[in-house]
N, C-alpha and C positions, 0 to 999 in steps of 0.2 A: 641392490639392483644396479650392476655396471657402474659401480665404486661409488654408488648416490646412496645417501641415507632417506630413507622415506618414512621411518619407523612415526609410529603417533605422537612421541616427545617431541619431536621434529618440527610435525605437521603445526603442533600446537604450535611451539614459538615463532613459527614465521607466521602464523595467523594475528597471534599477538604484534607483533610486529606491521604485520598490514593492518593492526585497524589505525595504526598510527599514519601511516601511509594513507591510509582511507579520509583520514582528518584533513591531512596536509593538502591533498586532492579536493578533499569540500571547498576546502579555502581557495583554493584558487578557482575553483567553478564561480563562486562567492562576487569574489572581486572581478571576474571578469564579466558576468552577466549585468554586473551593473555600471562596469567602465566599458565594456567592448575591447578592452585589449587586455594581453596575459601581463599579469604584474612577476617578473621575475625577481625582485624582491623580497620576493614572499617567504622563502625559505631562508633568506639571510635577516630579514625581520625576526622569527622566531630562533636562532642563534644566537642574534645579539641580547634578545629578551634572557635565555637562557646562562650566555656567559655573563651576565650582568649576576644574575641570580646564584650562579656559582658562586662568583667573587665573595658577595655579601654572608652568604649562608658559610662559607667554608672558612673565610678571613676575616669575622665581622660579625658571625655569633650570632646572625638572624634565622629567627627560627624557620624551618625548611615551609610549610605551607603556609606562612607568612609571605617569603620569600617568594614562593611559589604562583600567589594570588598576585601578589606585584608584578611579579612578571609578568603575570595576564594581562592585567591593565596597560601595564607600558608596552608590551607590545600592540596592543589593540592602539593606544592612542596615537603613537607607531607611525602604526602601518594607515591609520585616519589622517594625519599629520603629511604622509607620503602622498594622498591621494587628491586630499588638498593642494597640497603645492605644485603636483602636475594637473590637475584639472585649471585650477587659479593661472598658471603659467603657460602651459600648449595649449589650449582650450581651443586653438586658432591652427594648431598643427597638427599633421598627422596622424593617427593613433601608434604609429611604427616610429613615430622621435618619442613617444612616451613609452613605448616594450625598450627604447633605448635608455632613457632614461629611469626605469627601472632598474636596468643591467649595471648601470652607473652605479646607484643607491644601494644594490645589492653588492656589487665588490667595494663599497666606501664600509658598506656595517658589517661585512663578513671580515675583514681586516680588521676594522673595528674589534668585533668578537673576542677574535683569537691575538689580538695586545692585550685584550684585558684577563684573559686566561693563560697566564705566562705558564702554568704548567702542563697547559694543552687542552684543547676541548672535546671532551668524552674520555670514556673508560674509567680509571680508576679517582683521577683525579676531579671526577662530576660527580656530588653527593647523592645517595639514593635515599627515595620518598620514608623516614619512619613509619609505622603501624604496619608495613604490608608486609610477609613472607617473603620467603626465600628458598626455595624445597630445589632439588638436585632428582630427574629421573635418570635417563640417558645422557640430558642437558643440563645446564645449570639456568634456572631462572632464576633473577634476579627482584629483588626489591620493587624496580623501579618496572617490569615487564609484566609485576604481579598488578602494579597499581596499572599499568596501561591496560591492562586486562579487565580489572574493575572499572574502572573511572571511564574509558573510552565511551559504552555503551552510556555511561548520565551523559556525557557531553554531546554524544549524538543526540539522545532522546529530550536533551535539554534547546538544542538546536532547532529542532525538527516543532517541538511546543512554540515556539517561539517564534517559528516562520508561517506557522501553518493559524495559530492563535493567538497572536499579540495584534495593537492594533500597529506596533510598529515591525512586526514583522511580514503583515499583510502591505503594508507601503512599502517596504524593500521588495517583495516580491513584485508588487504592479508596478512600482517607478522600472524597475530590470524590463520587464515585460514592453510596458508601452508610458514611456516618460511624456510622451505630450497629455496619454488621457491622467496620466498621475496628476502632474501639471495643474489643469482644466479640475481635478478635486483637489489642490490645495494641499498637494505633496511635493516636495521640493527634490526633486531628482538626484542634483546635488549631495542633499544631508543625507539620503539614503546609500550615496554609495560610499560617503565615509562610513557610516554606519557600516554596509557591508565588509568595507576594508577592514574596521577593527574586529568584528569577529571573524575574518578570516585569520587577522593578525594574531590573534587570541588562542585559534587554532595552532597557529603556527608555532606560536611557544610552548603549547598543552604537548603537541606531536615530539617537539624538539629538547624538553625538559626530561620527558622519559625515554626517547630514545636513545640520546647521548651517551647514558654510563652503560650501556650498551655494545658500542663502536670503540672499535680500538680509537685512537689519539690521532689525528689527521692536520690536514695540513689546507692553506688555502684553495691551492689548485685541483684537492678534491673533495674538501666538503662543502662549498658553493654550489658547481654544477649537480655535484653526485646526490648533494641530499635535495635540491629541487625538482631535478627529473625523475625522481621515484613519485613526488607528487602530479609532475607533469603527465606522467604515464597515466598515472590513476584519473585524470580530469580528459584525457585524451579519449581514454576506451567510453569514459560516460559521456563525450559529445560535450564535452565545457553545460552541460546541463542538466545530467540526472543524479540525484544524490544519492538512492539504491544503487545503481550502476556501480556508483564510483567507491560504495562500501565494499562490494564485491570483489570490484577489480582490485583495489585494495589488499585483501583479504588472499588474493589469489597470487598478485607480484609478492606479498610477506611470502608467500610457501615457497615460490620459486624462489626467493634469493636463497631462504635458508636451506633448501636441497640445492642446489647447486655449492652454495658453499661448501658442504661436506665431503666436495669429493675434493682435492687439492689439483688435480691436472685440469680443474675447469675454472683457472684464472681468466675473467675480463667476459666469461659466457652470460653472467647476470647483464652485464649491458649489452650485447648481444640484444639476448633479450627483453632490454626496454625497448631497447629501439625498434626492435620488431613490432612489438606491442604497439608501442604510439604509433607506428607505420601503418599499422592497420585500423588504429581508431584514427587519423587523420585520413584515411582511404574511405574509411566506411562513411565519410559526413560526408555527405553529398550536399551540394550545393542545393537552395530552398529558395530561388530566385533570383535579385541582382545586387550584386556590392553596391554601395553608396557612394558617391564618390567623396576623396580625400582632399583637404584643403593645403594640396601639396602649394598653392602660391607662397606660403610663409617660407618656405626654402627655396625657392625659386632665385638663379641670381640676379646678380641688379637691373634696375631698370635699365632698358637699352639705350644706347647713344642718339642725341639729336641729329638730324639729319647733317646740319651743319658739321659735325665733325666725320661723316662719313668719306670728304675725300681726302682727310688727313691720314696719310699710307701708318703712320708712325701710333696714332689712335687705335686705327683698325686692327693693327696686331701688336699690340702692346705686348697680350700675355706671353705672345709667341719671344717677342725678344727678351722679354723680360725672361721666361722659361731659357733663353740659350744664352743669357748670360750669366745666370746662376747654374746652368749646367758647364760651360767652364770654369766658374770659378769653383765650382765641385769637383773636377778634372785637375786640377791645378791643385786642389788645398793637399792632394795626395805627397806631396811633394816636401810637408813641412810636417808632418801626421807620423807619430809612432806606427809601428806594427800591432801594438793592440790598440791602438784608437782606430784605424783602418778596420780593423776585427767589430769594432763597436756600430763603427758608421757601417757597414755592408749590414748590421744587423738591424739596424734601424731603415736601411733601404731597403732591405727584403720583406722587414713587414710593412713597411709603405705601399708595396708592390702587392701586395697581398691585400692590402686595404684598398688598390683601386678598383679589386673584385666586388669589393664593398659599396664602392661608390658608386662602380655601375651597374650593381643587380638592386642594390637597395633605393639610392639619389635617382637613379633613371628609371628603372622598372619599378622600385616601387616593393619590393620584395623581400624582404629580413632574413638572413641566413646566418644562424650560428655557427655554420660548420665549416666557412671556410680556410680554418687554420686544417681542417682536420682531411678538404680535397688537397692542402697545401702537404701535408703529411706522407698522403697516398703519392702524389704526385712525383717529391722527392726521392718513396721507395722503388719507385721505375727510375727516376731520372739519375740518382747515384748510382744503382748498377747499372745503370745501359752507359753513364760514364766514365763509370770506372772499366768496365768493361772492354770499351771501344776509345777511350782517352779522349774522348769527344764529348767537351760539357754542350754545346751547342746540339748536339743528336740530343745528349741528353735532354735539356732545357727542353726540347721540342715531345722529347718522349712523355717527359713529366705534366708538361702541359699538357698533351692530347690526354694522358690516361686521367688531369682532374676535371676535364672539360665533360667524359663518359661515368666519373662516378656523381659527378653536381649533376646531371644529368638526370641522370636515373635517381638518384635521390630527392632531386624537388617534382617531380613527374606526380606521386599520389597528391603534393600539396596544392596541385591544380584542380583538382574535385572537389574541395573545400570551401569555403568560403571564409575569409578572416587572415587570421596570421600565425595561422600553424606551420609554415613551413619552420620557423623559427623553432618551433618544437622538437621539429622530424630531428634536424640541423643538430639542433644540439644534443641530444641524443644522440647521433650519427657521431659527432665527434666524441662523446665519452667513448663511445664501443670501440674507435679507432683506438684511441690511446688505450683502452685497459686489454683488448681482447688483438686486433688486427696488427700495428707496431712489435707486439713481445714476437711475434712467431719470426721462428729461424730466415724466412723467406722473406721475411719483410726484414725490421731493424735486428731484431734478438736483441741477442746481449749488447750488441753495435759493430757501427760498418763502418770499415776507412774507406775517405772519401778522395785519395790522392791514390796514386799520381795520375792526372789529368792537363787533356793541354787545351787551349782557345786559338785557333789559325794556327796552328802549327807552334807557338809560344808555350810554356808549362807556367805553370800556377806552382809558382813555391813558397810564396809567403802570402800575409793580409792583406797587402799593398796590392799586389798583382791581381787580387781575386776582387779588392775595391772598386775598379776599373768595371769587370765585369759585372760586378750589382747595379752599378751607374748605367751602363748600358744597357741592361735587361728593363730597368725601372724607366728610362727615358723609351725604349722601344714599345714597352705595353702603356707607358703615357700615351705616345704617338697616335698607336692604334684606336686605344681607346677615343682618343680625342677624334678622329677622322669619324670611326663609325657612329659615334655623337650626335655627327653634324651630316649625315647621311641618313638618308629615307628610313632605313630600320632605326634609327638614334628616335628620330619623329616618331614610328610608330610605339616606339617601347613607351614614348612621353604621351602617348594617347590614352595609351591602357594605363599610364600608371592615373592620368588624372579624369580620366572618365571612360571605365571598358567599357558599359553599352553604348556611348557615342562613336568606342572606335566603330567597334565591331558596323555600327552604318558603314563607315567609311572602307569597307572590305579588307579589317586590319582581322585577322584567326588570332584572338590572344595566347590561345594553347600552342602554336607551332611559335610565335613569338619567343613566349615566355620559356617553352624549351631550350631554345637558340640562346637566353639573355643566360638561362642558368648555364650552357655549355661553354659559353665566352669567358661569365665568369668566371667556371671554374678551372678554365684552359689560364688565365692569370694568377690565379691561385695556386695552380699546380707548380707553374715557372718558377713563381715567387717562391716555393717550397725549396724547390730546388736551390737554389739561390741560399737560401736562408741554411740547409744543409749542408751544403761544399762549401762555404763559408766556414765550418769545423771539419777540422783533419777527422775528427774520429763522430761517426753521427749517432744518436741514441736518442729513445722515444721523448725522451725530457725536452728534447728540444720545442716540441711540438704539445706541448701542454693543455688540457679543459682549460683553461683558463686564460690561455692566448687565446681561446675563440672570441670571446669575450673584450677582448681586447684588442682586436682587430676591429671589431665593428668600433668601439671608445674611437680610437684611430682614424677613422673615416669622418667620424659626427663631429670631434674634435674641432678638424682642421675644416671642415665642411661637409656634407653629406651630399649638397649638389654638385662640387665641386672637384674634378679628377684632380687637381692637386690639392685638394686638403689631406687626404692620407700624409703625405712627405713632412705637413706640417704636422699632424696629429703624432708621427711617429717619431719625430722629434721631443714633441713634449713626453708622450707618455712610455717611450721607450727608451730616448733616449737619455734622460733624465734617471730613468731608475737603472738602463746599464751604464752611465757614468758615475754616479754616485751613486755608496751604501744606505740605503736607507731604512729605517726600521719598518715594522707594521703599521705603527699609529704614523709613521709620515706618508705612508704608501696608499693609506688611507684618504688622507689631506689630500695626497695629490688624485685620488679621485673626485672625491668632494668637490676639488677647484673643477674637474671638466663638466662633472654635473650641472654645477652652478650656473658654468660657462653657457652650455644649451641652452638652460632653462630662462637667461638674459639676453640669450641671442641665439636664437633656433639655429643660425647659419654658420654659427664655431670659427674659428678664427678669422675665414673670409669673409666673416661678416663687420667682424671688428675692426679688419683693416679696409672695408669696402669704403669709409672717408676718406681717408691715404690714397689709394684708386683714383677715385675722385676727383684729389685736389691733385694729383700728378696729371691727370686728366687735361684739367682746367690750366694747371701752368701750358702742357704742349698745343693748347688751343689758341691762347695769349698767343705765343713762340710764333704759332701762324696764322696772326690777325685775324680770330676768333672771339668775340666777346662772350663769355660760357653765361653772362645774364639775358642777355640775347639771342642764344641758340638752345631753346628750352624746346624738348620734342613740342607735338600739338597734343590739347587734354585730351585724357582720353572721353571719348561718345561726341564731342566736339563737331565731325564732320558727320551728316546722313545724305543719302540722297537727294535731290529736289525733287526726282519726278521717279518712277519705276522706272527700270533696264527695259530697251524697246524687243534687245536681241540678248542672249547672251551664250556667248562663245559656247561649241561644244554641246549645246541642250536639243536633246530630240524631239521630235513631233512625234507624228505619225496619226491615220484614221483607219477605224475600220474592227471591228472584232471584239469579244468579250476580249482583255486583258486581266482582269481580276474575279474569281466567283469565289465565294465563299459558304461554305454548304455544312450549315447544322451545326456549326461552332459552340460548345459548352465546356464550361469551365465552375467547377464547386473551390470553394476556400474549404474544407471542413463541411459546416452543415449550411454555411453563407451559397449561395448559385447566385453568381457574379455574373454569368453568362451561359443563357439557356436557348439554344439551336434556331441561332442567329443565321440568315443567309440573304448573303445579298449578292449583286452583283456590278462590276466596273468595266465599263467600253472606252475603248480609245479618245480621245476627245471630249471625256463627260467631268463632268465637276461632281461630285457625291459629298453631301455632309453626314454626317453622325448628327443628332441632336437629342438630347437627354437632360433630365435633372442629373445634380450633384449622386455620386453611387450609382448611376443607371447600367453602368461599365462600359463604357465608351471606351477609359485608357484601355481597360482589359482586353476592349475588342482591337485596340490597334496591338498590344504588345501578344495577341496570339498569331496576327495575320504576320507579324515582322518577323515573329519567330521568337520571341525571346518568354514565351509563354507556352507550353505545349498544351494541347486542347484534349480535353477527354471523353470527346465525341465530334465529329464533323472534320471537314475536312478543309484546304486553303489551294484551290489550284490556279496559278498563274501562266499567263500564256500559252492554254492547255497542257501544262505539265503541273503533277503533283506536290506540291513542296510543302506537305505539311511536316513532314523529319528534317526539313533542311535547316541549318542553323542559318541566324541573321544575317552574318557575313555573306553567307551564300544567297539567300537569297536578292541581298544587296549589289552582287555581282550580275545577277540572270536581269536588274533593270528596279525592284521592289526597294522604294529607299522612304525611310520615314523621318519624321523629325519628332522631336520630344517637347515634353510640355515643361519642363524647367528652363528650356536652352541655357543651361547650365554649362554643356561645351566643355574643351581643357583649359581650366584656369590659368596655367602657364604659359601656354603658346598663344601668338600671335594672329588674327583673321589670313594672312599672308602664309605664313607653315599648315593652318590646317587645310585651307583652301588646296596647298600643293598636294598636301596627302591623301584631297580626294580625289584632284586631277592624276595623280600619277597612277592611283588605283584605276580610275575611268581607262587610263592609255595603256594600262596592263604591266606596268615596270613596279615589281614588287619591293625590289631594293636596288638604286643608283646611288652612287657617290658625289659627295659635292665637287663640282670645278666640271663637270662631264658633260657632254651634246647633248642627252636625252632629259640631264636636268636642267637645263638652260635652256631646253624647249618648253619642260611643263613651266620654271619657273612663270615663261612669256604670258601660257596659259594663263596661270592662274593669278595674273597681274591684271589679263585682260578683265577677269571673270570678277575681280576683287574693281573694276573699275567701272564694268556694267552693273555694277550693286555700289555703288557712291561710297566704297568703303577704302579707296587709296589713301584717306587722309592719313584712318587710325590702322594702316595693314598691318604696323611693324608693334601694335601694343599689344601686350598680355590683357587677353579676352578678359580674366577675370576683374579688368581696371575697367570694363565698356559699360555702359548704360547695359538694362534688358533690352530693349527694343532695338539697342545696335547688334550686337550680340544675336539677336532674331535674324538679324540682315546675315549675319555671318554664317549661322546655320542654314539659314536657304541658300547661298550662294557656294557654302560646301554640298550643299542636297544637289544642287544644280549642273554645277562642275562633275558631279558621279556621270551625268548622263543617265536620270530615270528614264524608267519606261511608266512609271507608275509613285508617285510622291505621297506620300501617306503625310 
């Protein structure tokens, strides 16, 4: 059928084949339901279990189901060991430095793997299971496809007894579900989710011991990403939670690959295909109410300067000089630099530059993309022919950018209906499909595309040297940028959503139009960077742009710092430029992930963290230099200052009498079979005080988070100022005057009473996005100095909210609730 084989021999082996897939997908449902984030790990956990298992059985004489069942164990202990050490280590960081940290341990043991498999891992030389058959219809099945066929379904059905009727697999199921009521019975949330790691672990070597002899002989850069996003797919379509689901879809991507394979003009269609797949199970999970917020303070950079050093000019922009004087001495080092050391460093700057995509979608927004090597790809296939074309890499640079700004775009757009950190799924995915299916075609890379002759101002680019200049330049111009919009109103609002979206959304921050802008920024630096990284070789081919530099673009960023717009430059230093200036084997390439792993996992903040006493005590000498004593110029603690008395007036806050301003009519809300809130109505007049009072559950929150909007009601309605708003989202209705405050005042742990105070004043004044140094921001500033001064809070304005007392902290949220200019304060 149109050169696809469909026939039932067919069907069978790729079914065979998805129940392994189906396994591989449990396991990571497994491990997630009981961490909250995706362990990418997971598929290089059961490799290593596996190439371990080769060695011994094939060079060492141990019997195979021996062999076999060890394997089981160590991976399981594994992957419990893995789970351990990041819960023990980030327990305090966000779940997105642990999907990092993952990514790390998975390219440290898939390297691993394939040193200790010197004859390659899979195919002929991975032993198949004794006792099982081997029959030949249309196909050949094998040994080991006979035993995945038997054995799959005990392992399921052995799984399934086990969760459903052990007493410890009824505790891994409730700790996943609700860890406080675990908790409160005397389950330790904790032991359960190693537990769940190792039989994911378990899985993973079960799925990866039989599929191997299987698979032709592969190589790092595709049996990492390639053999975990077939289980990613699989745990995507079931919603990271149904284990029916995930057998099925399982069972359905095995048929697809193995029809697709049979026709030979359908190279790179099967990933295509995944990614459509996950596309659509990341689409279909609608979001079930409201994120949690993230204890992004752990990465947060340093604490801010005492005010005492605020008028030393030399203090204030340290980075800035320090940044222009390592960019001349980068201008200059050209000068003493082979031509292929030139070649080496423009490569190590391009994926610096690529990593600051990283730093500003993931460190600022908050948001994990594995694919930005794979916008950097796309990018560079516009930006090399509109270069070459027109002999203008600057058209190009600009074209390459724009086109990875519309494909990041459009690609993280379904992961906004989610909840969690699937975008990192889509992402990667996204980048396999590029590299196996979108790169081969004629119109893209093909077989490869010369990238000369091309000029800059009128100049030609004819050697490393010449084109070194230009990586320097492109890298310091999207530093620039990036650093400007940082520290400009949109920089704020992305820092809002990243550390609390229902606090922004009061502050009339839309995280969806946000978050679209954050993913088209970064993928417009991605693109550039691509570009960059491809006219840097005379002749361009898909290799360049590897699965496996995805992966290592985000290492890169977390490296050097993840909050940090110059840690990329240091991350890509160490981890690029270290393995393109020296040869180094597997088991060293290894090592050197291991070390960045470590590096995280002691110091969340990667090498700006390690040199943040360096900082410091350079600090403290230009403080001395201008008769500063740095023991005497200690900020004030924080919660230190409160008010004496309440604000008589404060700046900006409206009155008004006269009118219903709020009714609320017949409001109901079911959880399930729980009615939280059954057709409630009441109503609010200009000038009235109204309280809620209730026992503990009566749904009082409930009642405030329907009328806010961040709860939609399933009867009744919410009309303010005689207009309707019960479809209106929060933000909006936060705009028409309806502003509430929350019962944690939890706030964004990273910013300061003074930044968020501005970002509610500037929404109040209607200015969506101003730049720093500009009239309209040096007005709200005044504002919202006043409004921080009518609430007693000028002492602590400049600290990170997350250091304040609660009860200062409370001041802070009224005084941002105040600054909106309610008409109506919840």
């Amino acid at each position: 059928m149109g050169g696809f084989d469909v026939s039932g021999p067919l069907l069978l082996l790729g079914s065979i084949f998805g129940i392994g897939y189906a396994l591989l997908g449990i396991g990571l449902v497994l491990a997630y339901r009981s961490s909250g984030f995706i362990n990418f790990a997971h598929g290089a956990t059961g490799l290593l279990a596996a190439s371990a298992m080769s060695v011994v059985v094939t060079d060492y004489g141990v019997p195979y189901w021996l062999g076999f069942a060890g394997a089981l164990a160590a991976a399981g202990l594994l992957a419990a060991g893995i789970e351990a050490l990041l819960a023990g280590k980030l327990a305090s960081a966000p779940k997105v430095l642990s999907m990092v940290a993952t990514l790390g341990a998975g390219e440290a043991l898939l390297l691993l793997a394939l040193s200790f498999a010197k004859g390659g891992l899979g195919g002929g030389s991975f032993p198949q299971p004794p006792g099982f058959p081997q029959f030949e219809l249309t196909v050949f099945v094998s040994q080991s496809a006979t035993a995945l066929l038997w054995l799959s379904p005990v392992a399921v059905g052995g799984l399934y007894l086990f969760l459903q009727r052990s007493k410890y697999g009824l505790a891994v199921r409730g700790a996943a579900a609700n860890p406080d009521a675990a908790t409160l019975s005397g389950v330790d949330p904790r032991h359960m989710a190693a537990l769940s790691w190792a039989l994911a672990g378990a899985l993973s070597a079960f799925a990866a011991m039989l599929i191997l002899p299987n698979q032709s002989t592969v190589t790092p850069d595709a049996l990492g990403p390639d053999f975990v996003v077939r289980g990613l797919a699989v745990a995507a379509l079931a919603r990271f939670a149904n284990f029916p689901v995930a057998l099925a879809a399982g069972l359905g991507i095995g048929i697809v690959e193995q029809v697709l394979a049979s026709n030979p003009d359908s190279t790179g269609w099967f990933e295509v295909a995944l990614f459509v797949l996950i596309l659509a199970g990341v689409a279909l999970r609608v979001r079930s109410g409201r994120d949690q917020a993230e204890p992004w303070a752990s990465l947060a950079p340093s604490r801010r300067l005492p005010d005492a050093y605020r008028g030393v000019w030399l203090i204030q922009h340290l980075g800035w000089v320090l940044g222009g004087a390592g960019a001349v001495a980068a201008a200059l080092a050209s000068v003493w630099i082979s031509n292929r050391s030139a070649f080496l460093l423009s490569t190590v700057i391009a994926f610096a530059t690529i990593g600051i995509s990283v730093s500003f979608l993931t460190g600022l927004a908050g948001q994990l993309s594995l694919g930005q090597v794979a916008f950097a790809a796309i990018g560079a296939v516009v930006g090399v022919r509109v270069a070459t074309e027109t002999g203008s890499l600057t058209l190009g640079l600009l074209c390459g950018g724009a086109t990875g700004a519309a494909v990041s775009a459009a690609v993280g757009l379904p992961a906004l209906r989610m909840q969690g950190l699937l975008l990192a799924v889509a992402t990667l995915a996204f980048a396999l499909a590029t590299f196996s299916w979108l790169l081969r075609q004629d119109w893209a890379f093909g077989a490869g595309l010369s990238s000369r002759p091309v000029s800059v101002l009128g100049f030609e680019l004819s050697d490393s040297r010449g084109f070194y200049y230009v990586a320097l330049a492109v890298f310091l111009v999207v530093l620039a940028i990036a650093a400007v919009l940082r520290r400009s109103s949109f920089g704020r609002a992305l820092v809002a959503v990243r550390d609390n979206e229902a606090a922004a959304r009061v502050l009339q921050i839309a995280p969806w139009r946000l978050l679209v802008t954050a993913y088209a920024f970064a993928g417009f630096v991605a693109g550039a960077g691509g570009v960059v990284l491809a006219m840097n070789n005379t002749f361009v081919t898909r290799s360049i742009f590897s699965p496996g530099d995805s992966i290592n673009v985000v290492a890169i960023a977390v490296i050097g710092g993840l909050s940090e717009l110059t840690g990329p430059l240091l991350g890509a230093a160490y981890l690029i430029g270290i393995r393109e200036f020296f040869d180094l084997e597997l088991s060293a390439l290894a090592g050197l992930n291991a070390a960045w792993l470590i590096l995280i996992l002691e110091q969340p903040r990667g090498m700006h963290g390690l040199l943040a006493g360096t900082r410091r005590n350079l600090i403290e000498v230009i403080a001395r230099l201008h008769g500063i004593d740095p023991d005497t110029a200690e900020a004030p603690r924080p919660g230190s200052a409160a008010p004496a008395t309440a604000p008589a007036a404060v700046p900006g806050s409206s009155g008004g009498a006269g009118g219903t301003v709020l009714e609320v009519r017949g409001l109901s809300r079911r959880f399930g079979d729980l009615k939280a809130v059954d057709d409630v109505s009441f109503s609010v007049t200009a000038g009235e005080t109204l309280g809620l009072i209730g026992p503990n559950g009566a749904g009082k929150t409930t009642v405030f988070e329907l009328v806010s909007g961040y709860l939609r009601p399933q009867a009744g309605s919410v009309v303010f100022d005689g207009t309707d708003i019960t479809r209106l989202s929060p933000e909006a209705r936060s705009r028409r005057g309806l502003v509430r405050s929350f019962q944690n005042a939890s706030l964004f742990a990273t910013m300061s009473p003074r930044e968020i105070v501005f970002v509610a004043c500037q929404s109040a004044a209607g200015d969506r996005f101003v730049l720093g140094g500009s009239r309209a921001e040096r007005a709200i500033e005044n504002r919202a100095d006043d409004t921080l001064a009518a609430f007693g809070l000028a002492a602590v304005g400049d600290q990170p909210v997350g250091l304040l007392s609660t009860g200062t902290r409370r001041l802070v949220e009224l005084a941002a609730n105040v600054a909106l200019r309610p008409r109506l304060l919840l």
